[in-house]
N, C-alpha and C positions, 0 to 999 in steps of 0.2 A: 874274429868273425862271429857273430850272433848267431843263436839258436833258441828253440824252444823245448820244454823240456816239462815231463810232467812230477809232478813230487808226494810221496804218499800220503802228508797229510794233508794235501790240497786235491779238488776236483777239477781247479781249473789250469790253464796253460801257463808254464812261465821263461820268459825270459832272460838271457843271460850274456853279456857280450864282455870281451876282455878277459884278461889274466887277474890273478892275485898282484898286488894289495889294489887295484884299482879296479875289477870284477864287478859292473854292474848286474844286479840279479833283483828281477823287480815281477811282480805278477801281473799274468793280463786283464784279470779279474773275469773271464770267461774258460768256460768250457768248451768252446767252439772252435777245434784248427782251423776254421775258414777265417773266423774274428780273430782270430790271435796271429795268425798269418799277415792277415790286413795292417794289425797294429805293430808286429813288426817291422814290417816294412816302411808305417810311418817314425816308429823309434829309431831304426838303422840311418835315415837320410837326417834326422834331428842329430844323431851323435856326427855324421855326416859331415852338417852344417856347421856344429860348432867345432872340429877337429880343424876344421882348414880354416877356417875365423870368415864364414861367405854372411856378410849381411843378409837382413831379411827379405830389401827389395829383391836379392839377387837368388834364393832360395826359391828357384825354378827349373823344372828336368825339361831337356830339351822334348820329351813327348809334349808335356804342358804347352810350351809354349808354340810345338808343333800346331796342335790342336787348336790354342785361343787364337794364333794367325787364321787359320781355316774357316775358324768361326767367323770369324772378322771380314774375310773375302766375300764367306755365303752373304752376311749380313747386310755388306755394301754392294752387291749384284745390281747391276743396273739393267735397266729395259731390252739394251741391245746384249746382255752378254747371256748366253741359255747355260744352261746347269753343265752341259755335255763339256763348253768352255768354263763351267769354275772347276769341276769333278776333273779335268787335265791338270789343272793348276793346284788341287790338293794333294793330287798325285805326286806330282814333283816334290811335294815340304812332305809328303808319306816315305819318299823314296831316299830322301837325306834323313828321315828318322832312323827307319829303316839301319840305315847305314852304322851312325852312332848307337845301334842297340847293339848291335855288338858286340864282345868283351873287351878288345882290343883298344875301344873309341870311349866307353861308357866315361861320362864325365856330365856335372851338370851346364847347364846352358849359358851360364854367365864365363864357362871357360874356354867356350869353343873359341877358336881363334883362325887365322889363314892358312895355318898347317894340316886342319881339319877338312877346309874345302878344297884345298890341293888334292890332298889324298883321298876326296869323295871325288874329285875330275876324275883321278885316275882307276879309282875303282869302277866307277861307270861305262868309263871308256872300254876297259880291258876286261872287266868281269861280266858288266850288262851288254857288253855288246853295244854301247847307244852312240851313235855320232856326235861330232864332235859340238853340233850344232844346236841337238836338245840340250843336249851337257849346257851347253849356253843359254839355253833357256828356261833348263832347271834353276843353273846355279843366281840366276836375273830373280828368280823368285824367292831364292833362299836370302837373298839381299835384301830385298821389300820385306820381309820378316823379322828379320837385325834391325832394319830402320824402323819398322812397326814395334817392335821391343825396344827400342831405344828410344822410341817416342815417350813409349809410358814406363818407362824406368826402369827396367831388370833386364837391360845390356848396358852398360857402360862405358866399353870399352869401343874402340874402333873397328867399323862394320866389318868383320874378317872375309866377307865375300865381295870387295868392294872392285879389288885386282885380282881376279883369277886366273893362274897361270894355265890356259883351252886352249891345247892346239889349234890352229888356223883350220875352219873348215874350208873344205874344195867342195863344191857342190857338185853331182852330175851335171856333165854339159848337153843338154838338151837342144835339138835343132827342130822345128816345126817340120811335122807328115808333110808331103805335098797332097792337095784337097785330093786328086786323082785318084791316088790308094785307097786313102779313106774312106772314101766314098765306093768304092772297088770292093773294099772289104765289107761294106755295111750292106751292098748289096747281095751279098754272098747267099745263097741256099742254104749253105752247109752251117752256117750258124743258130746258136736258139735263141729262141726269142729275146730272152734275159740279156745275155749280150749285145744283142742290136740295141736294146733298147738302151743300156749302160753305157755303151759306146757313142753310143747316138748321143746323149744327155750330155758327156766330154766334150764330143765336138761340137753341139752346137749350142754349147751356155759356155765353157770356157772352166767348169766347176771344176774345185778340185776332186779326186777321187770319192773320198769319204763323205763329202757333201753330195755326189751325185748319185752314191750308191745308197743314199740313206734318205732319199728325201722325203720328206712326211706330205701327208695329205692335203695336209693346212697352209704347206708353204705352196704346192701348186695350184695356182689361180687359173682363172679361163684366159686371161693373155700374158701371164706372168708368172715368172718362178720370181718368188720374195722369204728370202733369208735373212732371220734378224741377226742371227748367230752363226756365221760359219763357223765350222769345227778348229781352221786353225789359228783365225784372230777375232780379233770381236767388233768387225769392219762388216757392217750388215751387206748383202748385192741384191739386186734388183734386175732381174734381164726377162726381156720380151722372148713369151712363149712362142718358140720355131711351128709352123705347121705340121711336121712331120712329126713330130716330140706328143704332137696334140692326139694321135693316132693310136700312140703307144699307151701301155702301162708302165708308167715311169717312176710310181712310189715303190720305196722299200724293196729296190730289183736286189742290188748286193747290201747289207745291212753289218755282215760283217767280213774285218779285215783279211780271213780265210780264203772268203769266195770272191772278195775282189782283184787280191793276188792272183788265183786263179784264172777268173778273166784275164787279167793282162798277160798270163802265159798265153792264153788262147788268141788273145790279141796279135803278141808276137808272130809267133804260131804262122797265121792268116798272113799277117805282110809279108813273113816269108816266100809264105806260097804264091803270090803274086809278081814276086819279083825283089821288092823292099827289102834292100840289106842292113842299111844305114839303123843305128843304136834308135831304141824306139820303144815306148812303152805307153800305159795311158796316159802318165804325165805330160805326155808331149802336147797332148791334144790341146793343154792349155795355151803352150806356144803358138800349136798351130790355130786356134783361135783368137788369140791375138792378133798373130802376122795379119789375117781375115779382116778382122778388125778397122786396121791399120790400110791395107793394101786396099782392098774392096770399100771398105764402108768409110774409110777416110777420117774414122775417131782417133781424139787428139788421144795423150799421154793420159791427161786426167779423165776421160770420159774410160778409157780401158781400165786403167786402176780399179775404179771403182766397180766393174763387171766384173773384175776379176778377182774383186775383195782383197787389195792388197795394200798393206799399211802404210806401204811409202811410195809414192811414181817414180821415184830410180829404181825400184825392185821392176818397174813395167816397163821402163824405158832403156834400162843399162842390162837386163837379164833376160827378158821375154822379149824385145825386140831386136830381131834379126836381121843383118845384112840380105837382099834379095837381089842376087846380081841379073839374073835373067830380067827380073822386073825393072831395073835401074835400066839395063842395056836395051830394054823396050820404046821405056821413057826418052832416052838418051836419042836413040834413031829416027822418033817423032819429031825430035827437036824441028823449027824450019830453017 
């Protein structure tokens, strides 16, 4: 293990790493622990390099290559994708560095292999707390970084996050409010403003939470809310301003994920008190604007998709659309 060390007939810092007869002891030709620290630490990963025999292409710390992905993301940003969507996605390649800083992990980047992201599945799972399903969409990014280093030469080896062994997600099974409640509860006295109004924006755009609690100024138009970037893909929506939404103060109601949780307890809350037993929270409102969608306004698979900013229309058609038996048994009785 290397140190630094001072000598009395020298002023400045010197280095020393290994035992006798093989004892390198070299000076830093500075006076400055902060410089002599620096140059240690570029001597330690040189002896580093040549101890294990790693070429030059490959002579990269996984921060580095952390970092030059990142850079690389910001740099390719396109029109539709806003910073809020790179700054999630840098996060994720922060949150596997993160991991190999470690002492346990520490290794440079051309050794990482699939034993590495195995046991980043499982640290995240069990340590971060994070379902099973970011984990999947962590580790989808940490992939694009391998293959982004494998492009330009200092990986070589076989992308090790290519099979990740991710527990199966189960999602919450969500069933659409009936309009009744909802509309019951938004009518309510006993609510503040800030939640009508956030509640309201759920049900009648279809947004997800974090888009609805956040929305900016510039995306509310005089007949249209337009998002170039929703928070959780990079599938821009476009939906016509409701008249009642028109009424309200609808920018920047919940901004952060504190006070949005929040509401949806109050939310709950409220259906209780009307009657609504059935599992229920804001998320639903997307369903239940869906089914709306669908039942009332007669829009296909691909017209909802895109209200609802969602990347694929099995996500609109096999998860957000719902069996509605009453409605069928309606239909069914009109028959002649």
């Amino acid at each position: 293990m290397s140190k630094l060390y001072r000598r009395a007939d020298s002023p400045n810092w010197w280095f020393t790493e290994g035992t006798p007869p093989n004892r390198i002891m070299r000076s830093t030709g500075t006076s400055s622990l902060k410089l002599a620290k620096i140059l240690k630490k570029k001597w330690d990963e040189e002896l580093f390099f040549k101890k294990h025999n790693i070429p030059q292409n490959q002579r990269m710390t996984i921060h580095d290559a952390c970092e030059e992905f990142k850079q690389n993301m910001i740099s390719k940003k396109t029109k539709n994708q806003g910073m809020d969507y790179i700054k999630q996605k840098c996060k994720y390649i922060d949150n596997f560095n993160d991991f190999m800083k470690m002492p346990k992990n520490v290794k440079m980047f051309s050794q990482v292999d699939s034993s590495d992201i195995d046991r980043y599945v499982v640290y995240r799972i069990h340590e971060g707390n994070v379902s099973a399903k970011t984990v999947a969409d962590e580790v989808r990014n940490i992939k694009l970084m391998f293959d982004f280093a494998t492009k330009y030469k200092y990986f070589e080896s076989e992308n090790p996050a290519l099979n990740p062994d991710i527990p199966k997600h189960n999602p919450k099974k969500r069933i659409p409010i009936p309009t009744q409640y909802v509309l019951e509860v938004l009518r309510s006295k006993e609510i503040s403003e800030k939640d009508r109004a956030y509640w309201s924006i759920c049900y009648y755009t279809g947004l997800r939470a974090s888009d609805a609690g956040a929305l900016k100024k510039e995306q509310v138009h005089k007949d249209r809310i337009l998002i170039h970037d929703t928070e959780k893909t990079d599938v821009p929506v476009e939906i016509p301003l409701h008249p009642k939404l028109k009424k309200m103060n609808i920018v920047n109601v919940y901004t952060k994920k504190g006070d949005r949780d929040e509401s949806t307890q109050r939310f709950k809350k409220e259906l209780l008190k009307i009657g609504y037993e059935q599992r229920a929270d804001i998320h639903s409102l997307r369903h239940t604007f869906n089914m709306m969608m669908l039942r009332e306004g007669g829009l296909s698979s691909k017209d909802r998709k895109k209200m609802l900013a969602h990347s694929s229309e099995a996500t609109t058609a096999d998860i957000y659309t719902h069996m509605d038996f009453d409605f069928i048994d309606e239909k069914i009785r009109s028959l002649p």
